[in-house]
C-alpha positions in Angstrom: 0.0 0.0 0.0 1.1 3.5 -0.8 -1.0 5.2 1.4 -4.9 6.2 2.6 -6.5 8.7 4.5 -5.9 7.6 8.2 -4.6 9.9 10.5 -0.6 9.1 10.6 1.6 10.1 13.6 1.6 14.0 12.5 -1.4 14.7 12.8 -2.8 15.4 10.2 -4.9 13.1 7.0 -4.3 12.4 3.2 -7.4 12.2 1.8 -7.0 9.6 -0.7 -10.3 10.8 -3.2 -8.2 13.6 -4.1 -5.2 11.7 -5.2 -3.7 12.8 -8.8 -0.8 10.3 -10.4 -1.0 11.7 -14.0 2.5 13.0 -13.8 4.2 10.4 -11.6 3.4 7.3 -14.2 5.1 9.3 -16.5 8.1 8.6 -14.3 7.2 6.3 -11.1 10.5 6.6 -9.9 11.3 4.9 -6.8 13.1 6.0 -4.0 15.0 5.1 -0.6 13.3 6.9 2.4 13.0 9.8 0.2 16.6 10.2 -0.2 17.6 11.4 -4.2 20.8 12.3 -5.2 21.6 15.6 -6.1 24.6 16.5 -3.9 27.8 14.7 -6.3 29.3 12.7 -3.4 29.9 9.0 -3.3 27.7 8.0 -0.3 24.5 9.1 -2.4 21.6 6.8 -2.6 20.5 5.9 -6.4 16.7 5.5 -7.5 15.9 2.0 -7.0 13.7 1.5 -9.4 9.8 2.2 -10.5 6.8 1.6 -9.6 4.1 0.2 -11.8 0.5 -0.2 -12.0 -0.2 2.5 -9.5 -4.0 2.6 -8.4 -6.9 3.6 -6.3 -8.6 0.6 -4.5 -11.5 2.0 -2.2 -9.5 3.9 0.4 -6.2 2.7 -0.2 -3.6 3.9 -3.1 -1.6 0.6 -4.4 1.3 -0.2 -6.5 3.8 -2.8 -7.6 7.4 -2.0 -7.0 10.2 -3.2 -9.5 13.9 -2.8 -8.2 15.9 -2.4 -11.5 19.3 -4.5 -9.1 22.0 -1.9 -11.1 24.0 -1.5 -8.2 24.9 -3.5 -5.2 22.5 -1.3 -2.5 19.6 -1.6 -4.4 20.3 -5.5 -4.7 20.5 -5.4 -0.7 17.4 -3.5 -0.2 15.4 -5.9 -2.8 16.6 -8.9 -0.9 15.6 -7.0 2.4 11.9 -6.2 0.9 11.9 -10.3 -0.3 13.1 -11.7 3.0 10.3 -9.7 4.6 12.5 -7.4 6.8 11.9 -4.2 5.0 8.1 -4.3 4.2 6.4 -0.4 4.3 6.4 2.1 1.5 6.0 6.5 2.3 4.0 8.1 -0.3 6.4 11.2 -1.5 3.1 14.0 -2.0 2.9 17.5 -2.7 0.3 19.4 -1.4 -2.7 21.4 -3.6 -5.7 21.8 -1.4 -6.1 21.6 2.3 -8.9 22.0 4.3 -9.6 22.6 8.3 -12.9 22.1 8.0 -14.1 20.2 11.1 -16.2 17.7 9.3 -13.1 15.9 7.7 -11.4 15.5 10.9 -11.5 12.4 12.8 -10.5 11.7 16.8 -7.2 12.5 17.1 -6.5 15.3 14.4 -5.1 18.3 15.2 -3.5 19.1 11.2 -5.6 19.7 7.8 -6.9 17.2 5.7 -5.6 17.3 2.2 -8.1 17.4 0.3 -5.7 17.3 -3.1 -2.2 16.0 -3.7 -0.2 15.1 -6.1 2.6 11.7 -6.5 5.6 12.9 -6.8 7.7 9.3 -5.5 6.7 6.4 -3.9 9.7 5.1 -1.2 10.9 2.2 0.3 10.8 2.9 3.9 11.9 0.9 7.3 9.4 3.1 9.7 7.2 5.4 8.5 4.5 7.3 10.3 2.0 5.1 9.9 0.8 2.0 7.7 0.0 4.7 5.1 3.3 6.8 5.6 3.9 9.8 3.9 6.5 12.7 3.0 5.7 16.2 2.0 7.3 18.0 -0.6 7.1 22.1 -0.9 6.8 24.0 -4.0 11.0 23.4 -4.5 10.4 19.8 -4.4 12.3 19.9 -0.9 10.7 18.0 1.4 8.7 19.6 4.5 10.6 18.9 8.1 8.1 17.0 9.6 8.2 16.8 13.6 5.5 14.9 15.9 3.4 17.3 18.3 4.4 20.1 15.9 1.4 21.6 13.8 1.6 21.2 10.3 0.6 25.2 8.8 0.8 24.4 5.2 -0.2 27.9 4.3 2.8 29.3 5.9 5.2 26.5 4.2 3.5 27.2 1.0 3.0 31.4 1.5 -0.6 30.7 -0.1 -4.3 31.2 0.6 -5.6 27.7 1.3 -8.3 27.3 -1.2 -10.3 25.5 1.8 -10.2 28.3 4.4 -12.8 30.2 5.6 -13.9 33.8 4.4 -14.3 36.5 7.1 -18.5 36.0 7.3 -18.1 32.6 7.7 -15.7 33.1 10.7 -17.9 35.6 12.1 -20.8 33.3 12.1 -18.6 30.3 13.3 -17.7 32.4 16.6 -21.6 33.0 16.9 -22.8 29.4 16.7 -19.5 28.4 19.5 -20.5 31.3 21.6 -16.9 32.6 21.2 -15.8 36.5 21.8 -15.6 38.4 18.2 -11.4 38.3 19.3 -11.6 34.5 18.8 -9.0 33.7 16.2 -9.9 30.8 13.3 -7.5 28.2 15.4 -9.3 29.2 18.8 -12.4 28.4 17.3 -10.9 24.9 15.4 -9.6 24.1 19.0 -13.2 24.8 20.9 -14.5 22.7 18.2 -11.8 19.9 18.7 -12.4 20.4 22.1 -16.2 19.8 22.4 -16.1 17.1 19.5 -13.5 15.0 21.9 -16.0 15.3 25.1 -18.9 14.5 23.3 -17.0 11.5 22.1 -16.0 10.3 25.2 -19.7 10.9 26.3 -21.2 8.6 23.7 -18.1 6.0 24.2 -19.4 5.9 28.1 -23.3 5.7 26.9 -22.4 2.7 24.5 -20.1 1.4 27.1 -22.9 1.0 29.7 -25.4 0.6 27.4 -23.8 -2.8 26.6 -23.2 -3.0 30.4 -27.4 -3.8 30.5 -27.2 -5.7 27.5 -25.2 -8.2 29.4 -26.5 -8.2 32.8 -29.7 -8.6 31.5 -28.7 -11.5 29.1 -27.1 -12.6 32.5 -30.9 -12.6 34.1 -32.5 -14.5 31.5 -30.2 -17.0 31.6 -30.3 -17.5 35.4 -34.3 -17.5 34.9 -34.0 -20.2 32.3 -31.9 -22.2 34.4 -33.9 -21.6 37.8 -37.2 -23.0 35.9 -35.4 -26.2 34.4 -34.4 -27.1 38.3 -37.3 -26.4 39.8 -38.9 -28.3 36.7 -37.1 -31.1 37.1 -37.6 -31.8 40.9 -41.3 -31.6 40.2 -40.6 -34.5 37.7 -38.1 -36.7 40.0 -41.5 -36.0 42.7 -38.7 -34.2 45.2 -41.6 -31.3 45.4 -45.5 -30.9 44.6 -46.4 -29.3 41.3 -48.3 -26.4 43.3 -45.0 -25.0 45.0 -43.4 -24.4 41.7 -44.0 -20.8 42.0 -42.6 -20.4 45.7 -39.5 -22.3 45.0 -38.7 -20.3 41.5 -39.2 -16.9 44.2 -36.7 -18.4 46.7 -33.9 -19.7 43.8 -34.3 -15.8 42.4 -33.0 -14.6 45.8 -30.2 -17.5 46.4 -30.2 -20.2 43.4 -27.4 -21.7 45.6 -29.5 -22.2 48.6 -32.1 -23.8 46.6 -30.2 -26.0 44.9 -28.5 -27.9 47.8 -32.0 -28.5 49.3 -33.6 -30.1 46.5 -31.1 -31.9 46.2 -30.9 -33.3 49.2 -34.6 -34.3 48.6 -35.4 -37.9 47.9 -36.8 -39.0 44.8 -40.5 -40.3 44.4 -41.7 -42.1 41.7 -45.2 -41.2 40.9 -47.8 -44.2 41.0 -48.5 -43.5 37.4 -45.0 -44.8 36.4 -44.7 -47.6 38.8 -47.9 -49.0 37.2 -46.4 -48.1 34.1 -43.2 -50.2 34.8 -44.6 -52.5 36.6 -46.9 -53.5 33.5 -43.5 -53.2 31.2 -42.3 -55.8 33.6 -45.0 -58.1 33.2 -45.1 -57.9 29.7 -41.3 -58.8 29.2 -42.1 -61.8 31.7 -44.8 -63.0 30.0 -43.1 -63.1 26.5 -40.2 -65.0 27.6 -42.7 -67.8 29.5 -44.2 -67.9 26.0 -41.2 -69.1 24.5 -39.8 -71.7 27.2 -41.2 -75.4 26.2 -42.5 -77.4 29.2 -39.1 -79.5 29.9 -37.2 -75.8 30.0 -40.6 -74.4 32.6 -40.1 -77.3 34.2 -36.5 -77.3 34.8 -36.5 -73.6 35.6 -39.4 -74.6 38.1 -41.7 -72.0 36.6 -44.6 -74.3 35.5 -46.0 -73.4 39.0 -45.6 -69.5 38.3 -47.0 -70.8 35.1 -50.1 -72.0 35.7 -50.8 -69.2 38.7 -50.3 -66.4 36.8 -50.9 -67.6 33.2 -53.3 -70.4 33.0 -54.3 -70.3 29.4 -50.9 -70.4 28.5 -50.2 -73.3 30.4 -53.3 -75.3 29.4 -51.3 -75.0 25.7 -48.0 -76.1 26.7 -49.2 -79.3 28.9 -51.3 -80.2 25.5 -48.0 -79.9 23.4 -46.1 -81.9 25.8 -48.7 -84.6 27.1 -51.0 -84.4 24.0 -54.6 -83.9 26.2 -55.7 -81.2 28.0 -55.1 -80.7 31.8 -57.5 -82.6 34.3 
């Protein structure tokens, strides 16, 4: 990436919609930390190369770079860049338009947004200001001394009007709506207006903050209700308590689940009568099916003709007429 419009370490924004490259792909020379050599002596860095396909993709300004490996430092730094150790570009931009305008600025800003710029180099860089770094040149193609917590005034550097200022009526009818003296300069009003914009962030950073606070204790509540009905639920079902004191118990759990919780289940279970006929009638079932297939020597070696005859009669009327070939006296 060759840069975007974040805020870098200056403080202040390249705003990348107002990007022009026209005259840099006619030469997209590429550069060492902006170093170019004009000063005749030995320890000069040379141009490493160009850089191609230069484009705008959503917020972000791209490019491929191509080391042209003519001499022995730019062969170092292009095994640097390939090994991964070296890996950040600085856009090399000169300054059209600039703007102060409060509605461009984001947390944090306390420099102009450039609202246009043009390429002049795109550099290889080892730490630049930010993920989008950038170097400013003047109207002498020198480049501008940047210096963090100094602020950038490009209409002094540049000895121009910025196109973006404000006329004389509109600062008059800034200081009205701020509620500023008719003394206040154009940077005392900026500053009241960075000012107010950075408490009212932090006011709706504390509102979202506790907002999502409730979220979760509330989440928190339903949960615990959820889980408060399922115990008392199930105790109703293992018969540890009546159906009728669901309510009461559901009360006392809301107040200490805890509590709750170790008496029920120190509670003994009670199978309703409904489900010991139930499984008593399963039992009876499986019984009967397995007398059915026993023949009479197995019934009687298992002594369960007896049991046979008690509980099943008809069925043992059949299997003394298999074995004996009559019915019983």
């Amino acid at each position: 990436m060759i840069t975007d419009s974040r805020l870098n370490e200056y403080g202040f924004r390249i705003m990348s919609d107002g990007g022009d490259v026209s005259d840099f792909n006619k030469n997209p020379i590429m550069l060492y930390c902006h170093f170019r050599a004009y000063r005749g002596t030995k320890d000069e860095v040379m141009p490493l190369g160009i850089v191609t396909n230069v484009h705008r993709d959503g917020d972000q300004w791209l490019g491929d770079l191509s080391f042209d490996g003519v001499d022995d430092f730019c062969k170092d730094i292009e095994a640097k860049w390939d090994a991964g150790t070296l890996r950040m570009v600085s856009a090399g931009i000169k300054p059209i338009e600039w703007s102060d305008d409060p509605a461009l600025m984001v947390a944090g800003q306390t420099g102009p947004s450039v609202t246009k710029w043009k390429l002049k180099e795109v550099s290889v860089a080892d730490i630049g200001a930010n993920m989008g770094s950038v170097a400013l040149y003047d109207n002498s193609d020198k480049i501008i001394d940047l210096k963090d917590g100094v602020p950038l005034n490009l209409s002094e550097i540049f000895e121009t009007k910025n196109p973006s200022s404000m006329n004389k009526e509109q600062l008059v009818q800034l200081r009205k709506e701020l509620g500023l003296p008719e003394t206040a300069t154009y940077e005392e009003c900026i500053a009241e207006i960075k000012l107010r914009g950075s408490n009212n962030e932090v006011v709706q950073l504390r509102k979202q903050v506790n907002d999502k606070d409730a979220e979760i204790a509330q989440l928190k509540k339903d949960a615990q209700a959820v889980k408060i009905v399922a115990m008392v639920d199930e105790a109703i079902r293992e018969g540890r308590i009546p159906a009728g004191l669901k309510d009461n118990y559901v009360k006392l759990a809301e107040k200490d689940f805890d509590e709750v919780k170790k008496t029920l289940d120190a509670m003994p279970k009670h199978t309703p009568i409904s489900e010991q006929l139930v499984d008593a009638e399963k039992e009876n079932a499986e019984e009967h099916a397995k007398l059915i297939k026993m023949k009479w020597d197995e019934l009687d070696k298992a002594e369960k003709l007896t049991e046979l005859k008690s509980k099943y009669p008809e069925v043992y009327k059949e299997k003394f007429k298999e074995k004996f070939g009559k019915e019983p006296a």
